[in-house]
N, C-alpha and C positions, 0 to 999 in steps of 0.2 A: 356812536353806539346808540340801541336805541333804549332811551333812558329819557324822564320827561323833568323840568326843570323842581327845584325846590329851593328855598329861600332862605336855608338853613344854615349852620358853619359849624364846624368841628372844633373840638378844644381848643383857643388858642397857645401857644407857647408862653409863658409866663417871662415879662419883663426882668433883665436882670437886677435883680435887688427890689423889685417891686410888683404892682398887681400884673393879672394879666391883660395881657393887649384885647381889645373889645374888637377885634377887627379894621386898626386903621390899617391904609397901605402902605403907610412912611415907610415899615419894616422890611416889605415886600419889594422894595424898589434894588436892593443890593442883588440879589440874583435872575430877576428877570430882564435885564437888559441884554445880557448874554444868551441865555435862551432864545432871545426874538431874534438874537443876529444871525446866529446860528443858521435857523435854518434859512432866512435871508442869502448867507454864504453859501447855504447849498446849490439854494435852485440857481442864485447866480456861476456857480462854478459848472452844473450842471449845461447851462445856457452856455456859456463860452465852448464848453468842451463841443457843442453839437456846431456852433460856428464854425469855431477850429474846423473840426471834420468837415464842414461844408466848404469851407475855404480852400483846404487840402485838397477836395472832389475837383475843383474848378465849377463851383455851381453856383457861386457869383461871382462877379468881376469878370469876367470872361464878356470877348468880341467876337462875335463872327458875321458881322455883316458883310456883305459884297462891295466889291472897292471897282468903283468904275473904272476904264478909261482913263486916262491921264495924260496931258503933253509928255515928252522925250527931251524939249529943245534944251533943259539946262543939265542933262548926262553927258559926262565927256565920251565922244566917240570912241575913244579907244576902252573905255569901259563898255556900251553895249557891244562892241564886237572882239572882245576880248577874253579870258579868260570865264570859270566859274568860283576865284578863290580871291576876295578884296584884300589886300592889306592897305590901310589906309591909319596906319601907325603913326608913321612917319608925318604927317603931313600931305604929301603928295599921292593919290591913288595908283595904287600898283596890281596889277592883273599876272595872274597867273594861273598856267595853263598845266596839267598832270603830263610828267613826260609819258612818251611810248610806250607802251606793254603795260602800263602803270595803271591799277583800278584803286580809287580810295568808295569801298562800298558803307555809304551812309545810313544808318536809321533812324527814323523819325518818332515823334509820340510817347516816348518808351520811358520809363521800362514798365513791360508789362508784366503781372507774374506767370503768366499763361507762356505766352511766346516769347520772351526776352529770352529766360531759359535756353530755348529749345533752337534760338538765332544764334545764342553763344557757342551751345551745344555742335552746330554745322561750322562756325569758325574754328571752333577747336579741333575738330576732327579733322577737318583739311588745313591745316595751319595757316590762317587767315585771319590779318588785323579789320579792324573797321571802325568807323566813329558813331557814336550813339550820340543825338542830339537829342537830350533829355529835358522836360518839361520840368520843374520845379515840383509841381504837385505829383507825380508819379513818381520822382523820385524822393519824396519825403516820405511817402506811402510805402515805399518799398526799396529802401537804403542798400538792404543787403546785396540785389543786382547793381546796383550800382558800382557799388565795393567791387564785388565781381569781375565787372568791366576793367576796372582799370588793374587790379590783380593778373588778369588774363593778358594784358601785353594792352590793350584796345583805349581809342581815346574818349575822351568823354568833351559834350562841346553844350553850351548855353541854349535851348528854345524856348526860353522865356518862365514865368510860372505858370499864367493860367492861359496861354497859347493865343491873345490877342492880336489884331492887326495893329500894331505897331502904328502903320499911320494914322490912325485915328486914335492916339494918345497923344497927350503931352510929354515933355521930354521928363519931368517930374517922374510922371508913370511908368516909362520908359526906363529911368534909373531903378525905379521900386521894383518891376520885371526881374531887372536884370539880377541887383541885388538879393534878392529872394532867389534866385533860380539857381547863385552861387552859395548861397546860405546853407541848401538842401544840400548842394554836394559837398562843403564843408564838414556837416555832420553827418555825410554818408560815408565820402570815404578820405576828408581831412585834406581836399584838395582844392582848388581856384584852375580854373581854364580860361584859354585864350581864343575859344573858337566861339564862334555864335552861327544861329542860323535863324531868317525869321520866319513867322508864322505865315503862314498863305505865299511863300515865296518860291520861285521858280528859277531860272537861269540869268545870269547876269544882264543878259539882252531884254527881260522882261523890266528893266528897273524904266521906272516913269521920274517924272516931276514930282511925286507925292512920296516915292517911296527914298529915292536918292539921298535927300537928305538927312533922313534916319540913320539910311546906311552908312553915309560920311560921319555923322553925330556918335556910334556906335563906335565906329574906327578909331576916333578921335578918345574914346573911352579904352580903348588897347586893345579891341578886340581884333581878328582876325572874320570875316565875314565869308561863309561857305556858302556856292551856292550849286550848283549842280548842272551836269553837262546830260545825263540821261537818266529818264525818268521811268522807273520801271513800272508806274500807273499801279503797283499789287494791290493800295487801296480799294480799286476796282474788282479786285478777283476774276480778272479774265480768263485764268487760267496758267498753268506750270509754262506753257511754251509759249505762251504771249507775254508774261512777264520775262525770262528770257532773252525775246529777243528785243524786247522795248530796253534793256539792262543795256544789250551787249554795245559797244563803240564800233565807229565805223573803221575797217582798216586795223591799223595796230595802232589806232589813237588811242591814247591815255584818256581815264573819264574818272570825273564824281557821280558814283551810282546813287540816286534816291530810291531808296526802300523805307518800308515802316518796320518797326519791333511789335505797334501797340495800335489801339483805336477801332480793335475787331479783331473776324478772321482772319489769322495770317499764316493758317494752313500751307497757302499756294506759295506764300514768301520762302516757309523754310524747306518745303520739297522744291521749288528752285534752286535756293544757293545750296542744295544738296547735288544736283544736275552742273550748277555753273561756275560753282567755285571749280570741281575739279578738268572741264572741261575746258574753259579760262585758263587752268594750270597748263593744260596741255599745249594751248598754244602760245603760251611764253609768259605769261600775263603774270604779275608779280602783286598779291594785294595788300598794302600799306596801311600806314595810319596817313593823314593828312599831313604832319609836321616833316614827318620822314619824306615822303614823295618832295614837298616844296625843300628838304635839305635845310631847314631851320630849325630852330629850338625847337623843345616840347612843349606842347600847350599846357602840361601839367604841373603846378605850383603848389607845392608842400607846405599847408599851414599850420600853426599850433598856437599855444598858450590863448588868448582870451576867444580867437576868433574862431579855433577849433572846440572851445568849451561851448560858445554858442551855437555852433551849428550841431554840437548833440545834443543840446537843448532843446534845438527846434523838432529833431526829430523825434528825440522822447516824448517831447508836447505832442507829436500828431501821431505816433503811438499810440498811445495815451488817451487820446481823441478816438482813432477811430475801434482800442478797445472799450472804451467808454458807450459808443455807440453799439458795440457788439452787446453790451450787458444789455444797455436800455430797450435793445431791440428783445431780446429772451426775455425783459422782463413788460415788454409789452406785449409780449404773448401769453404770458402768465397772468398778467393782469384781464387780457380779454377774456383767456379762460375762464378767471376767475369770474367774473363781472355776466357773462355768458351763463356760468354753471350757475350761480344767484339769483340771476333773472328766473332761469327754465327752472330752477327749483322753487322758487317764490311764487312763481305762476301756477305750475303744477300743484304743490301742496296748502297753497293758498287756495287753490280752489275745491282741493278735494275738503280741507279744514270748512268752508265756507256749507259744503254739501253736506257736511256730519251736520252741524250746529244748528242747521237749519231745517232740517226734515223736521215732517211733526211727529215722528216714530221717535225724534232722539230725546232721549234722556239721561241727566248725569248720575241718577241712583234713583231708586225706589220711592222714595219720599223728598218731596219739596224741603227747605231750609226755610225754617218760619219763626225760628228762634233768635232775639236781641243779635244786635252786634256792637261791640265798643268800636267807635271810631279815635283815633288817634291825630291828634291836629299838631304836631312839634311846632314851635311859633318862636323865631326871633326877630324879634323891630319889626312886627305885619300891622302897623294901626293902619296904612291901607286899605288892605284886602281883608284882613280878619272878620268882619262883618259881612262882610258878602258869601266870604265863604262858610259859618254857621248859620246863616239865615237858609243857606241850601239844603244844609244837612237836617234842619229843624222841620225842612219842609218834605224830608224823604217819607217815601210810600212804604219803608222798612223798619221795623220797632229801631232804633239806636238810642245809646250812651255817646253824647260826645266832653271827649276827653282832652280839653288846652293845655301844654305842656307850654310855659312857658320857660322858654333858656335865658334865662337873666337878660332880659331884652329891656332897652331904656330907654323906648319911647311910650312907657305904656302902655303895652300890645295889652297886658292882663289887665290892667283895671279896665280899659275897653271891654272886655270879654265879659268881666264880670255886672260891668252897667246894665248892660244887652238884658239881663237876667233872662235867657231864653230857658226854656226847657230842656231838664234835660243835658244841660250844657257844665260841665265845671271845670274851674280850674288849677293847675299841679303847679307850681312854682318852683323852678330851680337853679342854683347858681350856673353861669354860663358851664355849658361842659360839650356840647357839641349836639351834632343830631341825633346818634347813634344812641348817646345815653339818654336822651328826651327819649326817645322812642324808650329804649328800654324800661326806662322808668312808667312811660303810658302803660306798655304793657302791664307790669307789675299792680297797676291799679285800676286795671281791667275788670269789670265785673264777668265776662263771660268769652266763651272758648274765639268763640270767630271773631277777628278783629280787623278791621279795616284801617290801614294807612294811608295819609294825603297829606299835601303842604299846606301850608296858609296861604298860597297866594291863590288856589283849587278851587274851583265853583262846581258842585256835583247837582247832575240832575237830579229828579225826584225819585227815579226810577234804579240811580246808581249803584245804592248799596246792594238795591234786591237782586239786580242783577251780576255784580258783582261776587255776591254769596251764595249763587245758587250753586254752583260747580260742587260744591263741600256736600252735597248729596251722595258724593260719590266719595268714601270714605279712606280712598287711596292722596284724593288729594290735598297738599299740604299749603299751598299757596295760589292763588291766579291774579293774574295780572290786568288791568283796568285797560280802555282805551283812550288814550289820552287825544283830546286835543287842542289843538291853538286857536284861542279864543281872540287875541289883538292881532286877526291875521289882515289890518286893512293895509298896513305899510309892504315897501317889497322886501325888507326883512320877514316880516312876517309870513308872507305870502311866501315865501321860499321854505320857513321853517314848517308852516302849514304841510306843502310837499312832502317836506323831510317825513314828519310826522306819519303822514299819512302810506306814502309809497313804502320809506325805508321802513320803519319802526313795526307800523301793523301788520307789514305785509309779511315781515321779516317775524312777527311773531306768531300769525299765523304754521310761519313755516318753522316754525321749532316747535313751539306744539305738538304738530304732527310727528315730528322725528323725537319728540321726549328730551328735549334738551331747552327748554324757552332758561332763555342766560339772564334775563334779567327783571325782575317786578318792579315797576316804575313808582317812582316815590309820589307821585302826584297822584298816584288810581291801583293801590294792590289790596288784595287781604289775606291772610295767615290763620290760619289754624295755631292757637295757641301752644298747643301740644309740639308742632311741627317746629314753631319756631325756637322754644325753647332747645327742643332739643337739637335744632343743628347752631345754636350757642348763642342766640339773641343776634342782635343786630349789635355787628361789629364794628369799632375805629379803628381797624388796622391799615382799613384801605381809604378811600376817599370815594367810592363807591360802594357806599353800602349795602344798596339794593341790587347792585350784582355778587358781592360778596356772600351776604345771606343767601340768596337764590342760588346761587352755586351750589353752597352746602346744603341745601335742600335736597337737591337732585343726587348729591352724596350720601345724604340719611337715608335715600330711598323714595320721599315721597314727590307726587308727581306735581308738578306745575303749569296751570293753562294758562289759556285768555279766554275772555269773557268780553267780544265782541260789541256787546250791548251795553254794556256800564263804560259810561262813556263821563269823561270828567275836562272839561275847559278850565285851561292853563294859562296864566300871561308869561311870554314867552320873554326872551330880549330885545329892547327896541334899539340897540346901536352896535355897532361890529364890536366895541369893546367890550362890550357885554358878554355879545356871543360867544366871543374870544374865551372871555376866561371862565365862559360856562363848561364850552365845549372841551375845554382844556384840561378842566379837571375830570371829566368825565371820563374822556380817551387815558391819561394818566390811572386814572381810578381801576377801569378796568383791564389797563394792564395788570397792575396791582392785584387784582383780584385774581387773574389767569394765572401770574407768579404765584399766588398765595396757594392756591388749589390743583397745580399741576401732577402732584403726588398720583391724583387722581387717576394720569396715563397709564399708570403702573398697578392700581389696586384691582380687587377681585369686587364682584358683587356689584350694586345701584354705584357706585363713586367710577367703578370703571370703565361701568359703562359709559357713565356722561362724561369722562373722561376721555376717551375712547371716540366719541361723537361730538358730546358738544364743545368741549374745549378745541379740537382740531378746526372746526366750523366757525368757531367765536375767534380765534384768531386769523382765520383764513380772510371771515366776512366781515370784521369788526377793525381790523389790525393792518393786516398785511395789502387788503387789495383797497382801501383807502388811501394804504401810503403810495399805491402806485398806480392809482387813477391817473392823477395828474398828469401820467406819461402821453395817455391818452391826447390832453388838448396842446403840450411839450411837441408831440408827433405831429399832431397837425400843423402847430406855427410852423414849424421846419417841412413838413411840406407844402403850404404855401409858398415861402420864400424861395424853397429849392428844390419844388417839384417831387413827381407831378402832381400837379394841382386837381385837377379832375380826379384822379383817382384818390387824390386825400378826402377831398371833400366827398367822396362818394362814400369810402370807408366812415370818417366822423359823423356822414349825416343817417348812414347805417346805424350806428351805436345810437344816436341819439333815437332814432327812429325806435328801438326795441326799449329804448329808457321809457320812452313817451308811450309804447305802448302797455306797459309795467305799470307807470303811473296811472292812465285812464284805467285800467284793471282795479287797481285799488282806491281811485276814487269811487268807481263805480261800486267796489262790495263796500266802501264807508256810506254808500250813497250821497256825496257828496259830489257838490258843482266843480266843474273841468273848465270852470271859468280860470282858474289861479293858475294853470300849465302852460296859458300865454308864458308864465314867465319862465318857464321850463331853460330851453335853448339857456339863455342869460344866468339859469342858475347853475347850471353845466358848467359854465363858462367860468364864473366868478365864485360862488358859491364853494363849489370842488375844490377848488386852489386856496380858500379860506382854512376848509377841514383840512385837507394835505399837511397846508402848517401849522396848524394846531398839533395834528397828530404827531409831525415829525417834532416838534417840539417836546410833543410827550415823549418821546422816542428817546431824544435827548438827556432828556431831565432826568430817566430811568437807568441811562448808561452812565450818565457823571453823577448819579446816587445823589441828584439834589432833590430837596424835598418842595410840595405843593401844599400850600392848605385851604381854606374854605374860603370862598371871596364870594363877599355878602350881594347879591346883585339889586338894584334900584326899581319896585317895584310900583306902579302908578295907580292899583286900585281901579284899573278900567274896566274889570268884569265885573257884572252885577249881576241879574240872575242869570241859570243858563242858558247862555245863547242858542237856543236850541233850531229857533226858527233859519239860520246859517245853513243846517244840514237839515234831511228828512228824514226822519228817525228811518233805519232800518226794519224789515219785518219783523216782528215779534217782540220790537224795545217794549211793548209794555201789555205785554202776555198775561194774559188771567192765568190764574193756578193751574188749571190743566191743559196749556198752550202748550206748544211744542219744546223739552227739554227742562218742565217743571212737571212732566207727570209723575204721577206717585205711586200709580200702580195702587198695589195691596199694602197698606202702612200699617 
């Protein structure tokens, strides 16, 4: 969210039977451990489910290289010139041959949900059995044809799971094939078969020295080995009368027909057997299952209790999976939308915003803002920064009062303060009580209406306040917002947060501006109209974002809230990921809070409903929803890498990043700020993204199980000293005489 750090902490909870907690974390450690696993368990359940579904696809694990050549000399001859059907049960290899008239018509690949149908469809209508030699992954995918087949009278026979050559596995693999491929039809249709057929395989006379042994190895596992006498090539799509007649047997010989169900068009297949089944009928021809024709048992074995609960297991998992996928993918459309519609809107009204503020026609009212301003400094444990940051304000080009609220801080923040004896500067002393009431109480002891707020850990230019207050010219409005930025941006933390700052926050405030809904006044760089803040109820502890909280209600009282481009305020941001963590964490949490707190707002008439109406839709859209489902975005590409296609992923991701990076260079360029740091762009995409994700989803979390967050003190180094100004190049008009562009006065 874009919101700039502060160093503050909210009331704590008071020890039982004793004082209150000063902010250690001992207390903190009972509920956050949960929290962090949590969404840990997501993305991993998420990560499986998309395996799963890959798995199921055949888009790993899968062979299909070309298998040369091979010697012959250790096939018994009575096997290559023998039958199309091994039994090799027994020990001994047994050939057999389909009697007379007899057609056992095979299909391969299957089931498809396209053409399985509409194969079944022509069996049944001409009353005709057939064997489906089903792959594992098709039929996990789609159970219910399965079920089908053998409901229908028809058999069902073993092709492996993800359709490998066989001879190039171990028999390990070979077992895990097989096992899986009966798994699927356990939980499809609660049965075990005895038929198999392998991948890349042809007629019995086609077996070599490479493949032989598989095939005895297989046999020797119970299986029955089908292999086929005629090959009706439909793969090919020759066409209805060349499949036909590559089908039909010579003579009144009996045949195993190879046909496909699946792996494409197979149009020609079922307007065939719509031609040959009954033409076949005519000339005596009887079509069978395979067990019937050889006059032996059925291949079909009725399972139940543990083995039939697992095999519906497996298929609810790849269910499961590939609805799982279905969501991901809707909601990776949503998210592009989303991420799409915030760019082109961030671009657009960021630059029409850029074009108001900057003409030398623009001005915010009649007369320049020349009158005092109370600054607000709320200060817990800053001996730090606290120096640095009133040495700034002392040195502003804008009459101030600065006002140190010290929250019962005990490292001395106040007496520091009061050493300084700067001008101008004094000190409020109060028991710990959080940020919300420092603030409020600064107010209270405000000598005048414009008030400026910032953290202690804040270094303001000289030029900050002036610019900051000049908007109140214009007597609609009730608060504007600073521009903040990262002043320890040498680390690649920093440098990342820099970006953040710079692309997400300003651009993003820019673009509320102009639509009348800016969500939030940054605790490090904002100022208030007294009047305004009072009346939308001071600054609140209900949420942990207080400076969205107030800003909200602002834009509910009525009055309006900008940015102020030019008052520019250097922040020390977090130097370590745990820092980050539980900056960001309270932040994203806060402003849920704050959207919960204010939602009334959809429903009201007049200024509340309308920002209601707009900005809240927006701030959850941009803030909320398409953060938590960025991540699908780099989610989608791992998985197309690993499972294709690769080129066109990469094409797609290096698109997205492409329009990010051209968003960022847009708003370095109106910060005027160096495009040195977007080296690190790509890598903040990458890692960066997946940090906020789970943070968010965390907050996501903590909101639904109604656990609570409070203020965690973060560890500040005092590295800024004055402001670092010489970093950026001031903008046009940062340090405007009186009657520069957007301070004219007109007739006063």
């Amino acid at each position: 969210m874009p919101r700039t750090p502060h160093a503050q902490h909210a009331r704590p909870r008071p020890r039982q039977g004793g004082r209150a907690n000063r902010g250690t974390r001992r207390t903190r450690r009972t509920r956050l451990p949960l929290r962090y696993l949590l969404p840990t368990q997501l993305l991993i359940a998420i990560v499986a489910m998309l395996l799963l579904r890959g798995y199921a696809h055949s888009e790993f694990l899968a062979d299909h290289r070309v298998r040369p050549p091979a010697p012959v000399d250790k096939v018994p001859g009575r096997i290559l010139t023998g039958g199309p059907v091994l039994d090799l049960r027994g020990g001994q290899p047994i050939s057999h041959r389909m009697p007379d008239k007899t057609l056992v018509l095979t299909f391969d690949d299957g089931p498809d949900p396209e053409w399985t149908p509409k194969v079944l469809d022509k069996l049944k209508e001409h009353r005709a059995h057939g064997v489906f030699f089903v792959t594992g992954t098709m039929a996990s995918r789609y159970p219910d044809l399965v079920k089908r087949m053998v409901d229908e009278g028809h058999e069902v026979g073993l092709h492996t799971f993800n359709h490998p050559d066989l001879s190039y596995q171990s028999k390990r693999r070979i077992d895990w094939e097989l096992a899986q491929n009966q798994l699927a039809l356990q939980g499809a249709a609660g049965i075990r078969t005895s038929l198999f057929r392998p991948p890349y395989s042809s007629s019995a006379g086609a077996l070599d020295n490479r493949t032989w042994p598989i095939t005895r190895y297989i046999g020797k596992r119970g299986y029955i080995t089908a292999f086929f006498d005629t090959d009706s090539q439909d793969w090919k799509r020759p066409g209805v009368e060349e499949i036909i007649r590559r089908a039909t047997p010579k003579g009144d010989n009996g045949a195993v027909v190879l046909m496909h169900d699946s792996g494409g068009d197979r149009s020609q297949t079922v307007r065939a057997l719509d031609r040959f089944l009954p033409d076949m009928a005519e000339k005596g021809y009887k079509f069978t299952n395979l067990t019937e024709a050889l006059k032996v048992p059925g291949a079909h074995a009725p399972v139940s209790g543990f083995e039939r609960w697992k095999g519906e297991a497996w298929i609810l998992a790849v269910g499961g999976s590939e609805r799982a996928m279905g969501v991901l993918s809707l909601a990776l459309v949503v998210v592009g939308s989303l991420v799409v519609a915030r760019f082109g809107l961030m671009l657009l009204l960021s630059a029409s915003h850029a074009r108001k503020v900057r003409k030398r026609s623009f001005a915010w009212g009649r007369c320049p803002v020349t009158e005092p301003v109370s600054v607000l400094v709320p200060a817990y444990n800053e001996r730090e920064c606290i120096e640095n940051t009133l040495r700034s304000l002392v040195a502003s080009d804008h009459p101030v009062e600065v006002i140190v609220v010290d929250d019962g801080s005990s490292d001395g923040t106040a007496d520091i303060v009061e050493a300084l004896r700067l001008p101008g500067v004094r000190v409020v002393r109060q028991a710990n009580a959080g940020k919300a009431a420092a603030l409020n109480k600064g107010v209270r002891h405000a000598s005048y209406e414009l008030i400026v707020m910032m953290d202690g850990d804040t270094v303001f230019e000289p030029s900050t306040v002036r610019e900051l207050v000049r908007p109140f010219a214009d007597p609609r409005v009730g608060a504007v917002a600073g521009n903040a930025k990262v002043g320890n941006r040498d680390s690649l933390i920093g440098a990342w947060q820099h970006i953040e700052y710079v692309m997400g926050f300003n651009l993003d405030r820019r673009m509320y501006d102009v639509l009348g809904c800016m969500p939030t006044i940054p605790g490090a760089v904002g100022a208030f109209r007294r009047t305004a803040l009072w009346q939308a109820g001071g600054m609140s502890d209900e949420t942990l974002a207080e400076d969205t909280d107030v800003t909200m209600a602002l834009h509910r009282a009525g009055w309006k809230v900008v940015y102020a481009e030019n008052a520019r305020a250097w922040t020390e941001t977090p130097q370590s990921l745990q820092q980050l963590w539980s900056q960001r964490y309270r932040w994203s949490y806060g402003t849920m809070q704050a959207i919960w707190k204010h939602r009334s707002a959809l429903i009201e008439r007049g200024p509340s409903g309308r920002f209601g109406r707009v900005g809240l839709p927006l701030v959850s859209l941009f803030m909320v929803l398409a953060p938590l489902l960025a991540p699908l975005i780099d989610i989608f590409l791992l998985y197309g890498l690993v499972f294709g296609p690769t080129g066109k992923t990469l094409l797609a991701w290096g698109g997205m990043l492409a329009v990010q990076a051209m968003c960022a260079a847009y708003a370095f360029r109106l910060d005027r700020e160096r495009m040195t740091p977007l080296i690190s762009l790509p890598l903040q995409q990458v890692l960066y993204r997946q940090l906020m994700y789970v943070v968010l989803l965390q907050s996501w979390i903590t909101a639904l199980t109604g656990g609570r967050l409070r203020w965690q003190k973060l560890r500040r180094t005092g590295a800024l000293g004055a402001a670092p100004t010489a970093t950026a190049t001031p903008a046009p008009g940062a340090a405007r005489a009186p009657d520069a562009p957007g301070n004219r006065a007109g007739a006063c």
